[in-house]
Each structure stands twice: as structure tokens, then as C-alpha cells.
N, C-alpha and C positions, 0 to 999 in steps of 0.2 A: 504494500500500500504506500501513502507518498505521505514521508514523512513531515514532512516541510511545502507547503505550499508556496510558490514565488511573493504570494502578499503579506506571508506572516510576518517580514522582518520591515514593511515598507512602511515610515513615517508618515507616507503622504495620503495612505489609503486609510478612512476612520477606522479605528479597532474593531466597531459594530460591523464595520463591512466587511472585516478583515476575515474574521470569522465563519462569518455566513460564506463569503466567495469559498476558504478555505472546506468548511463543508462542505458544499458543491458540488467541490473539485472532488471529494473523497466518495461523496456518495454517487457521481458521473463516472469514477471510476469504478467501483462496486460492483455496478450496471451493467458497464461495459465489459465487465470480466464474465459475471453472470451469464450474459448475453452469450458470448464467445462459448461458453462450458455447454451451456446448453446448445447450442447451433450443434458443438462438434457430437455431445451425445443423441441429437438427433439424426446427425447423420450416419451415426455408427450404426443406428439402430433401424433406419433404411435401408445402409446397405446390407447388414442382414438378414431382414427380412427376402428381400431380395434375392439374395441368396439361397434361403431358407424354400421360395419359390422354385428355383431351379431346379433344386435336388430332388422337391414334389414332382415337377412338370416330367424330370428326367424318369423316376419311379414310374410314373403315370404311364412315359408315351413304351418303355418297356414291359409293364403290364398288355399296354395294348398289342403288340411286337407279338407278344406270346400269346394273349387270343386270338389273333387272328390266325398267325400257326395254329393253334388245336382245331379251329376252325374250319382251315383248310381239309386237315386230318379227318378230323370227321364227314367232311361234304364228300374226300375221298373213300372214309369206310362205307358211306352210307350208297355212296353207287354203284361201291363192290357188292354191297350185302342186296341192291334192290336187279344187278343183271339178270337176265333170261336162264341162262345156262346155271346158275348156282341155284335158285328158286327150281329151274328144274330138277336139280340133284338132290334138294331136300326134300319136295314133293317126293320121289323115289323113295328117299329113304324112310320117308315116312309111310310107306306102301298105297303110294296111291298112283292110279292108272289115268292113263291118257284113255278119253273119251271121245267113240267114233261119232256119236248120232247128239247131239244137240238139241233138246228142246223148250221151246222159248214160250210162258205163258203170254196169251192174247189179253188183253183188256177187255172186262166185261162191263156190257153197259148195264149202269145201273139204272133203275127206275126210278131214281131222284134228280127233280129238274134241276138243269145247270144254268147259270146265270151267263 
């Protein structure tokens, strides 16, 4: 802090005023120190946050990286599992037979009127 103000020793400035400027001076400095402490803790505490962001965002887009891989994986097991030829081989093993004759029920009309 400032131990000596440049008015404290000056004859030509009234005592009353001597004082007062000399606080002032002491409490503008204060202020300004204040000021400064806080500016830098504010900005230390942005740029961490910030920071603190990145390492989410970077978590986040490698989560997504890897569903989308199982994703793939599965859109691949699921058109292994849904082909012609495998549905046919379990069909078999399940013992069931290919069908010659096909029949297909007709729609009966009913006797309730339709709109």
C-alpha cells in the first residue's frame, strides 16, 4: 500500500485536505488492486470452464464414434440374420417343408351395409 502520499508533507495543501486526498489515494488504490485480483480470478475461472467443456464435448463426440460402430454392427447382424438362405436353413431345421399348393382365403361378403 502507499505509505506516504505526495500531499502528506506539503505546507501549501490545508491539513483537512491533506488527509482526505491522502485517503483517496489509499482507498483508489485498494480498488484498483481489488479490481485486478478479481478480473484475473475471473478469468482463470473461464478459462477452465472452458476447458472443462472440451474434455465433455471430446467424451461426448467419442461416445458417439462408438454408437455409431455398434450400430453399424448390428444393421450388419440384422441383414445376416433376416437373408433368404439362413431363414431357409432354420425353417429346415426346424422341420418344416416347402409347400406345393397354396391357398388363399376369399373375402366374404358380409351382410352388413358399408358406408
Amino acid at each position: 500500500m502507499i505509505k506516504n502520499c505526495k500531499f502528506a508533507n506539503n505546507k501549501k495543501v490545508p491539513r483537512a485536505i491533506r488527509g482526505r486526498v491522502c485517503h483517496l489515494q489509499k482507498a483508489f488504490f485498494l480498488f484498483l488492486s481489488l479490481a485486478v485480483v478479481a478480473s484475473g480470478l475471473f478469468y482463470l475461472q473461464t478459462i477452465n470452464n472452458k476447458a472443462g467443456l472440451g474434455f465433455r464435448a471430446s467424451d461426448l463426440q467419442t461416445k458417439l464414434d462408438n454408437l455409431k460402430e455398434a450400430n453399424k454392427n448390428l444393421e450388419i447382424e440384422s441383414s445376416e440374420l433376416q437373408g433368404v438362405a439362413r431363414v431357409q436353413a432354420e425353417a429346415i431345421g426346424l422341420g418344416m417343408v416347402n409347400s406345393d399348393k397354396v391357398d388363399y382365403l376369399a373375402e366374404r361378403e358380409s351382410g352388413l351395409a358399408r358406408r
